[in-house]
C-alpha positions in Angstrom: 9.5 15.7 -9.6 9.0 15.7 -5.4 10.9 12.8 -3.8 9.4 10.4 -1.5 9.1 11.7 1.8 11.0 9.4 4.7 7.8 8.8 5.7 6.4 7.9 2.8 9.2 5.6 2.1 8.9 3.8 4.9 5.0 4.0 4.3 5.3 2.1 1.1 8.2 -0.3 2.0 6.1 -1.4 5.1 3.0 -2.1 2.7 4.7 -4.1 0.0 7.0 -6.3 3.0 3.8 -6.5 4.9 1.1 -7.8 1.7 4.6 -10.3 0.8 4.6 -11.7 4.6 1.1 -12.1 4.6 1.0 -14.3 1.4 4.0 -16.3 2.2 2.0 -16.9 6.0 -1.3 -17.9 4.2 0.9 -20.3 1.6 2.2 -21.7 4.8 -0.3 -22.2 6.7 -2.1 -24.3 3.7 0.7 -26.4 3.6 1.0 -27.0 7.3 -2.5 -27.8 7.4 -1.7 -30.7 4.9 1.6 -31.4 6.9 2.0 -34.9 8.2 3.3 -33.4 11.3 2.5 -35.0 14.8 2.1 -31.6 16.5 0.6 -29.3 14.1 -1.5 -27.6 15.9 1.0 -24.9 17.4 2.0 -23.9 14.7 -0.6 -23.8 13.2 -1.9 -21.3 16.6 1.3 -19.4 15.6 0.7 -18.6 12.4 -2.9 -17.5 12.7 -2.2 -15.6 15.3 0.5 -13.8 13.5 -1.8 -13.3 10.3 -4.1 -11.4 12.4 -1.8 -9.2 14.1 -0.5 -8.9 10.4 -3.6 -7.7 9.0 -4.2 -5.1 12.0 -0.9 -3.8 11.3 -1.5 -3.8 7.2 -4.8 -2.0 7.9 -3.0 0.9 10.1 -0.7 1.2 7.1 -3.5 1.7 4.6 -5.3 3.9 6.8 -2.2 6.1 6.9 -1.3 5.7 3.5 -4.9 6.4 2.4 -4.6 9.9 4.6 -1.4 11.0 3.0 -2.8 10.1 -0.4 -0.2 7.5 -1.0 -0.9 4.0 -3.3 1.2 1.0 -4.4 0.7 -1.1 -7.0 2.6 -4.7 -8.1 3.3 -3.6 -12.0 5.1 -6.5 -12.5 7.9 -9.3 -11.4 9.9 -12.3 -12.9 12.6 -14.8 -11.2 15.2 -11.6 -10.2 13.0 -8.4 -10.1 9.6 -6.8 -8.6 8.6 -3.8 -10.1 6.3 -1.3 -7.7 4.5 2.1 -8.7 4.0 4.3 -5.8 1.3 7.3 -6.7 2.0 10.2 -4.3 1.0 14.1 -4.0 0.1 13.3 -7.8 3.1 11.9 -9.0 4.2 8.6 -10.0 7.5 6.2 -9.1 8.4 3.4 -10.5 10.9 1.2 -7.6 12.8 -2.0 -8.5 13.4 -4.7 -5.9 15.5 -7.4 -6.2 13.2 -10.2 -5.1 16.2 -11.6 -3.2 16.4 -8.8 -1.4 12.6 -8.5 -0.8 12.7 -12.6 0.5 15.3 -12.0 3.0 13.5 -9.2 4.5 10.3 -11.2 4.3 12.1 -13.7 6.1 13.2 -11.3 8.9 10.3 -9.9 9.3 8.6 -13.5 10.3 11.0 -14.2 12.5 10.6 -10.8 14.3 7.0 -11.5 14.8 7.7 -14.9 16.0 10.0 -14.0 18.5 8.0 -11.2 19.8 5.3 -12.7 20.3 7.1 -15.5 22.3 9.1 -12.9 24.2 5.6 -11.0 24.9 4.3 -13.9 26.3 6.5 -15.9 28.2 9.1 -12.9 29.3 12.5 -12.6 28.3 13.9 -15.7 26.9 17.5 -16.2 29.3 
């Protein structure tokens, strides 16, 4: 059986970190929403702004997986493990994540994006 190419590694890790960050954003953002928070609003700006510049991102990454003929799919996941298929050049791979794991990169991830976009628009922070 072919391995993964790096490429398609990353390809597939970005996809399944990118579809988890985008449903842990939208989860937020309904709670915020119902937040009893004073100044909401910001964040709320924050996070919508992040979900779109999410879902440009995820759509570059299906458009290049879709050209290299690559697919994930969630088979399944309980409280410790997520289990991924990843179809590729006709083959077939099942990954394991431990959903620890996958949280704390979420979480990175977010923050990333948060700071970026803060550092984009206001300059370095000193």
């Amino acid at each position: 059986m072919a391995k993964l190419t790096v490429e398609e590694e990353r390809l597939s890790e970005s996809f399944i970190l990118y579809e988890l960050m985008r449903r842990v954003l939208e989860n937020d953002l309904v709670k915020m929403n119902q937040a009893p928070v004073k100044l909401k609003t910001p964040y709320i700006h924050l996070v919508e702004q992040t979900l779109r510049d999410l879902s440009r991102e995820l759509h570059e990454t299906k458009r290049h997986m879709k050209r290299l003929n690559l697919k994930v799919e969630l088979n399944s996941h309980d409280n410790t493990f997520s289990e991924y298929t990843i179809f590729y050049r006709g083959y077939a791979l099942t990954a394991k994540y431990l959903n620890a794991h996958l949280k704390n990169q979420v979480s990175e991830k977010i923050e990333a994006w948060f700071l970026h976009r803060r550092q984009s628009k206001e300059g370095p922070v000193h």
